[in-house]
Each structure stands twice: as C-alpha cells, then as structure tokens.
C-alpha positions as CSV (number, residue, x, y, z in Angstrom):
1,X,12.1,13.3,17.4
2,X,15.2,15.3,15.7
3,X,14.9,13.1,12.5
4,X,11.4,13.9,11.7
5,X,12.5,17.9,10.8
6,X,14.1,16.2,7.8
7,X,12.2,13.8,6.7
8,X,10.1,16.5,3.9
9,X,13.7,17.7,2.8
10,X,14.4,13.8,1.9
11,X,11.1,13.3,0.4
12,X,11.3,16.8,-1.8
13,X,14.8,15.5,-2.6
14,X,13.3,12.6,-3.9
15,X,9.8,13.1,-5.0
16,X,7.9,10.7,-3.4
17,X,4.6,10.8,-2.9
18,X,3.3,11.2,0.8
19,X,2.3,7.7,1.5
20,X,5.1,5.6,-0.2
21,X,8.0,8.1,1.8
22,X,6.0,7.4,5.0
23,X,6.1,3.6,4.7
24,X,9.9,3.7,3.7
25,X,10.7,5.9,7.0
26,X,8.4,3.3,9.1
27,X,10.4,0.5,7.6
28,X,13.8,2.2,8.8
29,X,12.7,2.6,11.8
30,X,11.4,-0.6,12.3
31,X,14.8,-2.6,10.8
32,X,16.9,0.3,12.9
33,X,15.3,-0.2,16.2
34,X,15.2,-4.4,15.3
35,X,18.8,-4.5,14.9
36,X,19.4,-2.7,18.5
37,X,16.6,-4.8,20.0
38,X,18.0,-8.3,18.7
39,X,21.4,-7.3,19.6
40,X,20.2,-6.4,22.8
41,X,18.6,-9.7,23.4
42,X,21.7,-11.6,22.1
43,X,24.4,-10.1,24.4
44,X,22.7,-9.9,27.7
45,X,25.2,-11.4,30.6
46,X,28.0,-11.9,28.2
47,X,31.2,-10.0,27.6
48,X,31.2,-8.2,23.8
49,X,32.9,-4.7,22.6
50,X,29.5,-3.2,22.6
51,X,30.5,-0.1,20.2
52,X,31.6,-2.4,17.8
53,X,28.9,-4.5,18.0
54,X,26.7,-1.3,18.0
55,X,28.4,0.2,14.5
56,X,28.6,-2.8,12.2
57,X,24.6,-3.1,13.5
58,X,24.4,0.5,12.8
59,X,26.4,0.0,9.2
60,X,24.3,-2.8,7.9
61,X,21.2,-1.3,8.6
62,X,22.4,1.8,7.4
63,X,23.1,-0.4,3.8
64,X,19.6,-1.5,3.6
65,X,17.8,1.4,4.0
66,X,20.0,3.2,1.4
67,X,19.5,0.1,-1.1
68,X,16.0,0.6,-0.5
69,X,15.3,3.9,-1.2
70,X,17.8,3.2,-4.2
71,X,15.7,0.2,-5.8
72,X,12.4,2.8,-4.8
73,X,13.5,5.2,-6.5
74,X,14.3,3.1,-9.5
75,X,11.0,1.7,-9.5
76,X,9.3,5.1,-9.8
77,X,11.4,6.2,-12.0
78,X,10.4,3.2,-14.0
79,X,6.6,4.1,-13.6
80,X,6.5,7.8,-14.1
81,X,7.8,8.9,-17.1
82,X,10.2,12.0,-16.8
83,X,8.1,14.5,-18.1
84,X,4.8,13.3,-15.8
C-alpha cells in the first residue's frame, strides 16, 4: 500500500495520537472504498460516463474526510491546551 508511507508524516503534521489517527485513516478507507463499491453496485448493465461518475465519487469523499480531520483537529485542539 503506497499510502501507508505517508500516513506518520500526516499524523506528525497533525499531532494525533496513535490510536485516534489510525481510526481516522480506517474510516477513509472504509467511506473511499464504500463509495466505489455502491457505485459499482448501482451502474452494473447500464450505460453511465464512468470517469465522471468515478471523480464527483472521488470529490465527495475526498470533502468528508478533509471535514473530518478538520472538526478532529478542532476537537483536540479544544481538549489539550496549547502548552500541554
């Protein structure tokens, strides 16, 4: 997996702790691949622009995962001070 070389230089980036940053990446993946699957399921034996389809998939999950990691990182922020 390509991805996974990355995923400490997101988590430095971000300072998350191990556990909360490894739930976060195993919810992407799970809403990434669920988006493809559904899709998938959804356009089998009909006619559809499929790399259309594929990139407004691709764009909305994209969106959630970055709101995500936004409202987590807001919420830690929230609960450790700055200095701790």
């Amino acid at each position: 997996m390509h991805e996974a070389r990355h995923l400490p230089i997101a988590a430095g980036a971000l300072r998350l702790p191990a556990v909360p940053f490894a739930l976060a990446t195993l919810l992407g993946a799970m809403l990434w691949n669920a988006g493809f699957l559904l899709a998938g399921y959804a356009m089998r034996g009909g006619v559809h622009d499929l790399p259309t389809v594929a990139f407004r998939i691709m764009a909305i999950v994209l969106a959630l995962e970055v709101a995500f990691l936004v409202a987590l990182r807001s919420h830690w922020r929230r609960v450790r001070p700055a200095g701790g």
